[in-house]
C-alpha positions as CSV (number, residue, x, y, z in Angstrom):
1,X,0.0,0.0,0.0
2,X,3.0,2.6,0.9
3,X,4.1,1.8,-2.8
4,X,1.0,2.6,-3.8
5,X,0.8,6.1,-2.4
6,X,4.5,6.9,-3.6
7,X,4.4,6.5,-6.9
8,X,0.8,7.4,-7.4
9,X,2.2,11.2,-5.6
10,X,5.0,11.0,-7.9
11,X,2.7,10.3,-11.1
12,X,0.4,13.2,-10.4
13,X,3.3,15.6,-9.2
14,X,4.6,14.8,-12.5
15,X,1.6,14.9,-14.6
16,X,0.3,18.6,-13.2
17,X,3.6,20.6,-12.8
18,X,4.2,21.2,-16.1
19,X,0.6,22.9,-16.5
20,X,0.3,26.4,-16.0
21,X,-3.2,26.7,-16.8
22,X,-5.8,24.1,-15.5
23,X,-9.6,24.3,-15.6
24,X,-11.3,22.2,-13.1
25,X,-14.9,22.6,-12.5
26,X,-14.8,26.4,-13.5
27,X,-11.6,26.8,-11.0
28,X,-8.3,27.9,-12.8
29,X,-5.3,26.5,-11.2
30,X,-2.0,28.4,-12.0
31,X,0.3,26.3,-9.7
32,X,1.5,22.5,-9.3
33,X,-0.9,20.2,-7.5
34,X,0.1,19.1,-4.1
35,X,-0.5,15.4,-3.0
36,X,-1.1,15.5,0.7
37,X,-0.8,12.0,2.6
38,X,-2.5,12.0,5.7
39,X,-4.0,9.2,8.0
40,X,-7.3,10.3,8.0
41,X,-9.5,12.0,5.7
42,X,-9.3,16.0,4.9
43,X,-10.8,18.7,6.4
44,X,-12.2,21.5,4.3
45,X,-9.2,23.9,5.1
46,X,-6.0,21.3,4.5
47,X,-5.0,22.2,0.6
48,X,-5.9,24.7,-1.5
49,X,-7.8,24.4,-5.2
50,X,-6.1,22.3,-7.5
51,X,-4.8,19.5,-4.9
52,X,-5.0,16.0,-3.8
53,X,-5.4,14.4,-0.8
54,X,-4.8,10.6,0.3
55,X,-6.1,9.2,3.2
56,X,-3.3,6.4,3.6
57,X,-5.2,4.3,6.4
58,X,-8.4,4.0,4.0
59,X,-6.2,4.0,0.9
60,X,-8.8,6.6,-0.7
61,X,-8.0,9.0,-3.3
62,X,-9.4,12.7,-2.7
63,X,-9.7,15.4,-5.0
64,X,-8.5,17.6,-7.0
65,X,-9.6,20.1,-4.6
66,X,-12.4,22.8,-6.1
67,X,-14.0,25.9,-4.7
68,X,-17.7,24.5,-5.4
69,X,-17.1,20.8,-3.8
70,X,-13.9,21.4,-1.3
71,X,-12.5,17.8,-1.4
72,X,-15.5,15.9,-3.8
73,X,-18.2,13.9,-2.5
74,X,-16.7,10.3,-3.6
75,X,-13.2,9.4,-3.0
76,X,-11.6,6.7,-5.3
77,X,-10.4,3.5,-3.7
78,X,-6.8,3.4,-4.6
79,X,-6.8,-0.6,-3.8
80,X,-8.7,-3.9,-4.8
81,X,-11.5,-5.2,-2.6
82,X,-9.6,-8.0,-2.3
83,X,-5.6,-6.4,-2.2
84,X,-4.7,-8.3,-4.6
85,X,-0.6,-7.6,-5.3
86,X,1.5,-5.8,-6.0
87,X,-0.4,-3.0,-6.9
88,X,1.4,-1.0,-9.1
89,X,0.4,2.4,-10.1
90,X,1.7,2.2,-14.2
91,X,1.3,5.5,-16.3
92,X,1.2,6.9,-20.1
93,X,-0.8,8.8,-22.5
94,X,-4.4,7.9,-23.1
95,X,-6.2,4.9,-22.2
96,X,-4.8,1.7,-21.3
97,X,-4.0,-1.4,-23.5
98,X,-5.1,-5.0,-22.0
99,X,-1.6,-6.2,-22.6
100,X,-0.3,-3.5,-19.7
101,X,0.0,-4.3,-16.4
102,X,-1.1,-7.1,-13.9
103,X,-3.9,-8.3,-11.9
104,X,-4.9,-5.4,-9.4
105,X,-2.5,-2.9,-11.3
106,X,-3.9,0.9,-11.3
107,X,-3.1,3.2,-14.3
108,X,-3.3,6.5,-14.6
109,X,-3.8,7.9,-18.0
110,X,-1.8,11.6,-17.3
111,X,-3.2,13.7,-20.6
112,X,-7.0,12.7,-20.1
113,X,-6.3,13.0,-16.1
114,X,-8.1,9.7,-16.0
115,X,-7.6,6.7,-13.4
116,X,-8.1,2.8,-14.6
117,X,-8.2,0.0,-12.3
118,X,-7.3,-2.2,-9.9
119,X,-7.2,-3.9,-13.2
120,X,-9.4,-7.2,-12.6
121,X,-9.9,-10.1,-15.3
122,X,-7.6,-8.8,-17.8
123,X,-10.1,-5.4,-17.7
124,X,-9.3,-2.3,-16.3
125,X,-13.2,-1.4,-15.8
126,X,-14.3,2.0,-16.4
127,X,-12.0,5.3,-16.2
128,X,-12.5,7.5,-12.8
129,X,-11.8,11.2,-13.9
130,X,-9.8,13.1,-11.6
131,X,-12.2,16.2,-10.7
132,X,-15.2,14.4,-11.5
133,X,-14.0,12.0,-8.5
134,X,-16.7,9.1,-9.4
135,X,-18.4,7.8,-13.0
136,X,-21.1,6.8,-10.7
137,X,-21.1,10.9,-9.9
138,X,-22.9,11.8,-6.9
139,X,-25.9,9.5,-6.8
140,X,-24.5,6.4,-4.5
141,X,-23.5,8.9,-1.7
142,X,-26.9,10.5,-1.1
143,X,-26.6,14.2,0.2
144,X,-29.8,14.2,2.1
145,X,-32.2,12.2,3.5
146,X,-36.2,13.3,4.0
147,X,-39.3,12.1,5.4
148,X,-41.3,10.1,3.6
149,X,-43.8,12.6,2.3
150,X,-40.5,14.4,1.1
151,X,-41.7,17.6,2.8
152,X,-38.9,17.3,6.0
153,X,-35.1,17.6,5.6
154,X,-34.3,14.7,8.2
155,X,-30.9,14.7,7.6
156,X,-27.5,16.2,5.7
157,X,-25.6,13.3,4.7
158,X,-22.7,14.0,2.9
159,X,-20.1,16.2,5.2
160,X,-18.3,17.4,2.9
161,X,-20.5,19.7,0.7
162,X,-19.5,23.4,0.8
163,X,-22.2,25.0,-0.9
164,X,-25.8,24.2,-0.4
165,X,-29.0,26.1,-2.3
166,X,-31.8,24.3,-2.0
167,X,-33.4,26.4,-4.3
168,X,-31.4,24.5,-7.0
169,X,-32.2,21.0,-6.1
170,X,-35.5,19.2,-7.6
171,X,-36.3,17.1,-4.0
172,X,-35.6,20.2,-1.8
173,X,-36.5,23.3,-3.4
174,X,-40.3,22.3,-2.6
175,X,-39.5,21.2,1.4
176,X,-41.5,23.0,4.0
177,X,-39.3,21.8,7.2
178,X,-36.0,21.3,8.4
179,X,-35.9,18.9,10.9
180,X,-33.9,19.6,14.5
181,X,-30.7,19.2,15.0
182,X,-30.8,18.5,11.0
183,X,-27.0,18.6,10.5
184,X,-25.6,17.1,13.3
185,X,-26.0,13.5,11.5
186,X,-24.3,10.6,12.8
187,X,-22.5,8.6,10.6
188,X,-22.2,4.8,11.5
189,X,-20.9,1.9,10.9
190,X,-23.8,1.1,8.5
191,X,-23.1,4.7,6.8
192,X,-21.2,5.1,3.8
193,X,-18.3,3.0,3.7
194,X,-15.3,4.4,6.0
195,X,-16.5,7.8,3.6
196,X,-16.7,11.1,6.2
197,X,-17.1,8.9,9.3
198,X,-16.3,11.8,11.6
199,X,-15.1,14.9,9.5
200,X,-17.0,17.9,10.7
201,X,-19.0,19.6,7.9
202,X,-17.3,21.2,5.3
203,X,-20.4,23.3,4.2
204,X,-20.2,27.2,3.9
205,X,-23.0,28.8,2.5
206,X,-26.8,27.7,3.0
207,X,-29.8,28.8,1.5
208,X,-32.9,28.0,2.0
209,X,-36.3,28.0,-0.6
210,X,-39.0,30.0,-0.2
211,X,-40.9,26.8,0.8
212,X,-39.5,26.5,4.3
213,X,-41.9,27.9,7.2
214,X,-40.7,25.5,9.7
215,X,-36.7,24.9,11.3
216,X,-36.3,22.5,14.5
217,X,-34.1,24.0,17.1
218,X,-30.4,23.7,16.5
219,X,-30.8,22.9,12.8
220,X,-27.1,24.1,12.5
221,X,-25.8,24.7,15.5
222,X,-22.2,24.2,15.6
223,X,-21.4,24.7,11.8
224,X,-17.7,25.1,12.3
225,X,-17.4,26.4,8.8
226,X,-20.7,27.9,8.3
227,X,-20.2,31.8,6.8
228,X,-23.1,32.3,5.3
229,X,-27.0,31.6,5.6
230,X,-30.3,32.9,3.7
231,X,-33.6,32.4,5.2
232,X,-37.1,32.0,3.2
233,X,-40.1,34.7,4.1
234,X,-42.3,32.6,5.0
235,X,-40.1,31.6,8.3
236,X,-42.5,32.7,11.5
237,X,-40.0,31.7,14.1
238,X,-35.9,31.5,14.6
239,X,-35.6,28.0,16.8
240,X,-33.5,28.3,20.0
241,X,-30.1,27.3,19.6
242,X,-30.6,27.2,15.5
243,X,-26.8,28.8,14.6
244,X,-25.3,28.4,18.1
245,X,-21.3,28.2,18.1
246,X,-21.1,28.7,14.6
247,X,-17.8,30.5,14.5
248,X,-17.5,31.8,11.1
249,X,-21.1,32.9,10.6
250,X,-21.0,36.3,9.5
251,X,-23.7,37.2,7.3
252,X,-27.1,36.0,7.8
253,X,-29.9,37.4,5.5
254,X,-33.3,37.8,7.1
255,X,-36.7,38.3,5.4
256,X,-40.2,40.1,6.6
257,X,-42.2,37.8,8.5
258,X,-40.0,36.6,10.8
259,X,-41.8,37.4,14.9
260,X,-39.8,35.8,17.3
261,X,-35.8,34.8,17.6
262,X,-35.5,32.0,20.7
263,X,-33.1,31.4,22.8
264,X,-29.4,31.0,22.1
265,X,-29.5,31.3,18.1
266,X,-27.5,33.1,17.3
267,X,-25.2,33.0,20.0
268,X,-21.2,33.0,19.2
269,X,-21.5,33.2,15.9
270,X,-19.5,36.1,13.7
271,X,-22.1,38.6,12.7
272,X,-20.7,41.9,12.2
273,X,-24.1,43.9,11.1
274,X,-27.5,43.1,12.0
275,X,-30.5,44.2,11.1
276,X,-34.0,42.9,12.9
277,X,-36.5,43.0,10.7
278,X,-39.6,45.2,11.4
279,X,-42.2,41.7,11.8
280,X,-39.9,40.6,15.2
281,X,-41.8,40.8,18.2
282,X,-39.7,39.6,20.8
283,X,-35.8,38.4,20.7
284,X,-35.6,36.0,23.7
285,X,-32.6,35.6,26.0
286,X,-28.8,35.2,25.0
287,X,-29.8,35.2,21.4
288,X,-27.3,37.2,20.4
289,X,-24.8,36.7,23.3
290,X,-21.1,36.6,22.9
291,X,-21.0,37.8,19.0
292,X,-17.6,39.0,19.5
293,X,-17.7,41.2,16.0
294,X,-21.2,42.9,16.4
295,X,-20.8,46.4,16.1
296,X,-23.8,47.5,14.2
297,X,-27.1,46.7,15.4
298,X,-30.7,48.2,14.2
299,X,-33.7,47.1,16.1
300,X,-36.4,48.4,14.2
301,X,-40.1,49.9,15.0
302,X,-42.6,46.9,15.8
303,X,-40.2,44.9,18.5
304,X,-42.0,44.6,21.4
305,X,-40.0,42.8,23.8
306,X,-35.6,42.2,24.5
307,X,-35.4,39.4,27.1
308,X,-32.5,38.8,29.5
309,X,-29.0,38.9,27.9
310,X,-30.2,39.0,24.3
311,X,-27.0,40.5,23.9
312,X,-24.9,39.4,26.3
313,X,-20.4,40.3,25.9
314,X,-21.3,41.6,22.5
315,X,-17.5,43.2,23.0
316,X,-18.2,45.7,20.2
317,X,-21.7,46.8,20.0
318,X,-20.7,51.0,21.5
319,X,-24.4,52.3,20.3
320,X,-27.8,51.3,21.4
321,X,-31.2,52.4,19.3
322,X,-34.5,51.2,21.5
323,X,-37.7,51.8,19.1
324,X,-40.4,53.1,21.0
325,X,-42.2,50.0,20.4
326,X,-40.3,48.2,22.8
327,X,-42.0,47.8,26.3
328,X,-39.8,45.6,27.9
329,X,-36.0,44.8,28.1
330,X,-34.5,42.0,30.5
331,X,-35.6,40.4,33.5
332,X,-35.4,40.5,37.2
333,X,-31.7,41.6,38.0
334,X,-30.3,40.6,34.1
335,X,-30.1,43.2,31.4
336,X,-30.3,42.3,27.7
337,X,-27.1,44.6,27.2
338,X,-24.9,42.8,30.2
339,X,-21.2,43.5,29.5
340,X,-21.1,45.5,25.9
341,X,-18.9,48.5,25.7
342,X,-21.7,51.0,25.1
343,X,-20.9,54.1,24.9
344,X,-24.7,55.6,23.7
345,X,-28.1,54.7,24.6
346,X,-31.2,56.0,22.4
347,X,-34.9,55.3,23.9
348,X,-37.2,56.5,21.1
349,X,-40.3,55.9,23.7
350,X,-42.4,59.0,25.3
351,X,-42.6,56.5,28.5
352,X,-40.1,55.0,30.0
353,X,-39.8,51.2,29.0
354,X,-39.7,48.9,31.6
355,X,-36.6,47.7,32.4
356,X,-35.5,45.5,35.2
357,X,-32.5,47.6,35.9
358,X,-30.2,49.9,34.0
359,X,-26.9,47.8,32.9
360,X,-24.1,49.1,35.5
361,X,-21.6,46.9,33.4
362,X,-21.3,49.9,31.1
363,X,-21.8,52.4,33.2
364,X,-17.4,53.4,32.9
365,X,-17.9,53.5,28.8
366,X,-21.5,55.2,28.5
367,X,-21.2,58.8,27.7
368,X,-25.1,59.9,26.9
369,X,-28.6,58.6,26.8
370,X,-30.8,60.4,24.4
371,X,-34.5,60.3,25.3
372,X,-37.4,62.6,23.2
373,X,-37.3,66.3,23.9
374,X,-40.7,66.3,25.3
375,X,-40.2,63.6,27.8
376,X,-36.4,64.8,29.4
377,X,-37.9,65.6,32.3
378,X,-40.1,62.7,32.7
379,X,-36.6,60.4,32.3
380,X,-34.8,62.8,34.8
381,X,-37.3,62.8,37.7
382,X,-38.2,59.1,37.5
383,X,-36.9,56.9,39.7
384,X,-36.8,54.0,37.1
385,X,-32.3,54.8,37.1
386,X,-30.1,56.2,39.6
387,X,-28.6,59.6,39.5
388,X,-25.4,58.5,38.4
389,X,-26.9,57.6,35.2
390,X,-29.5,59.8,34.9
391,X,-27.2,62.2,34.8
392,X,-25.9,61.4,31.1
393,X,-29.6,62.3,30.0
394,X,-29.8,64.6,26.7
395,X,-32.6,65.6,24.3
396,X,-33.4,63.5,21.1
397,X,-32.2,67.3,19.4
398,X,-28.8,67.4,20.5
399,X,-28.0,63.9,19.3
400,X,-26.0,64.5,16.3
């Protein structure tokens, strides 16, 4: 098997240096393929476009490495079923003839970029071609798995997709569900072969169709490599925990219609700007906590109610905008703004929300509180903050 490997990595280093100029699946390579030998297979972030990857205890074959697919869906088996040997890797220009090689022999046909073998019977079987990873394409490794009346996503198979748009695909552009905890399949020993046993998944941009009213709570919590997710209209309700801990989420694109974010789901995740869209009613506790690169927020006229530590050691979030539609913001003895570097608060409402006490947290960044001109002194005489903080009280007209 080390044989194998060896010269199979000095075949391909051979056959892809001299290009300068390599199309693969709409990716242009302008550099020599790399074979990387590893005992386990890759993660999304080992290689870069253009490379291969060989998993030397499985004796699979990834790659080359694209953009669209990261590492391919279906590796190629680099041995016999039955290791037959030696297993030589033999090499030339176009395909094979029957009189080359021996029983179990794997040839690699460097102009096409093709792959024959373990030759078996005096046949070399059908050609795998490199970037295409599989004849059998993607079919035998199923992607997803749903319900029986095909309206539930039960499951993400296949670890290793990078891009996902449901939109685009026939069985789930017309899905109405997403089923919890979704992505966070278990792959067995009845799964698919020693394939992605335990990689984490690879995917990095989701989005959903317009068909989806329905997500189970953390659908994709924990997407390490998640960056990116677009979510239908017709969504009523963000499930707790939905995004939770997915560290490299920074854009997520909301639609109208959306009334109530739960617990946790957006928590540490990489959102830089957020916008609440005007249909949320309430945005329940630590739902936003601990998204370290938050530093513009925009609650928006219609949002009712911020529970306890919505936005908990947001550690850039400096400016605060309360609509006067909101009536309510924390709990008993926990604000929704616990431990953010605020520097300015803006309450938008005549009356004076109620709160379950004013964040002291922030009380050595805060520099002013901006309240409507005609209710200053309503703010200022209330008893609803202490002087110290009443103190940074302004008018709406001197905000500027």
């Amino acid at each position: 098997m080390k044989n194998i490997i060896i010269s199979l990595c000095a075949l391909l280093a051979f056959s892809t240096v001299g290009c300068v100029k390599q199309t693969i699946e709409r990716v242009k390579v302008k550099r020599a393929s790399v074979i990387h030998l590893k005992d386990y297979p890759p993660s999304i972030d080992e290689g870069n476009i253009g490379d291969y990857y060989i998993d030397r205890k499985t004796g699979l074959l990834y790659g080359p490495k694209t953009d669209e697919r990261g590492w391919g869906n279906t590796p190629i088996r680099l041995v016999s079923e039955k290791g037959i040997n030696p297993n030589t890797i033999r090499s030339g220009q176009g395909a094979p003839d029957l009189t080359i090689g021996n029983e179990g022999d794997l040839y690699l046909d460097t102009q096409n970029q093709k792959l024959y073998g373990p030759k078996k019977n005096n046949s070399w079987g059908i050609a795998y071609t490199l970037g295409d990873n599989n004849p059998w394409h993607n079919n035998q490794l199923s992607n997803y798995k749903l319900s029986d009346d095909r309206k539930t996503l039960l499951a993400w198979l296949n670890p290793q997709t990078v891009h996902i748009d449901m939109r685009a695909d026939v069985g789930l552009s017309r899905i109405t569900a997403i089923q919890e905890k979704a992505f966070s399949y278990q792959f067995g020993a009845g799964g698919h072969e020693g394939v992605f046993t335990s990689d984490p998944y690879a995917v990095k941009t989701i989005i959903l169709p317009a068909t989806v009213t329905e997500i189970g709570k953390s659908a994709f919590e924990g997407l390490y490599h998640l960056e990116m997710l677009t979510l239908p209209r017709g969504l009523t309700k963000i499930p707790r925990s939905m995004c939770n801990g997915c560290e490299r989420l920074s854009i997520v694109n909301f639609e109208e219609g959306i009334t109530e974010i739960e617990d946790f789901a957006f928590a540490r995740t990489k959102i830089e700007k957020l916008t609440i869209p005007r249909s949320v009613k309430e945005i329940k506790g630590y739902a936003f906590a601990f998204c370290d690169n938050l530093d513009e927020l925009k609650l928006q006229e219609g949002l009712k109610k911020i529970a306890a530590q919505a936005f908990l050691g947001c550690e850039k979030l400096k400016v605060i905008d309360i609509p006067e539609s909101v009536t309510s913001i924390g709990s008993i003895g926990d604000f929704s703004f616990s431990y953010c570097p605020v520097e300015t608060v803006v309450l938008h409402s005549r009356t004076i929300p109620k709160f379950s006490s004013v964040e002291i947290s922030f009380r050595r960044t805060l520099k002013n509180v901006y309240v409507p001109d005609e209710s200053l002194e309503l703010y200022k005489k209330s008893d609803w903050a202490d002087d110290a903080f009443k103190a940074k009280i302004k008018p709406m007209s001197q905000r500027h």
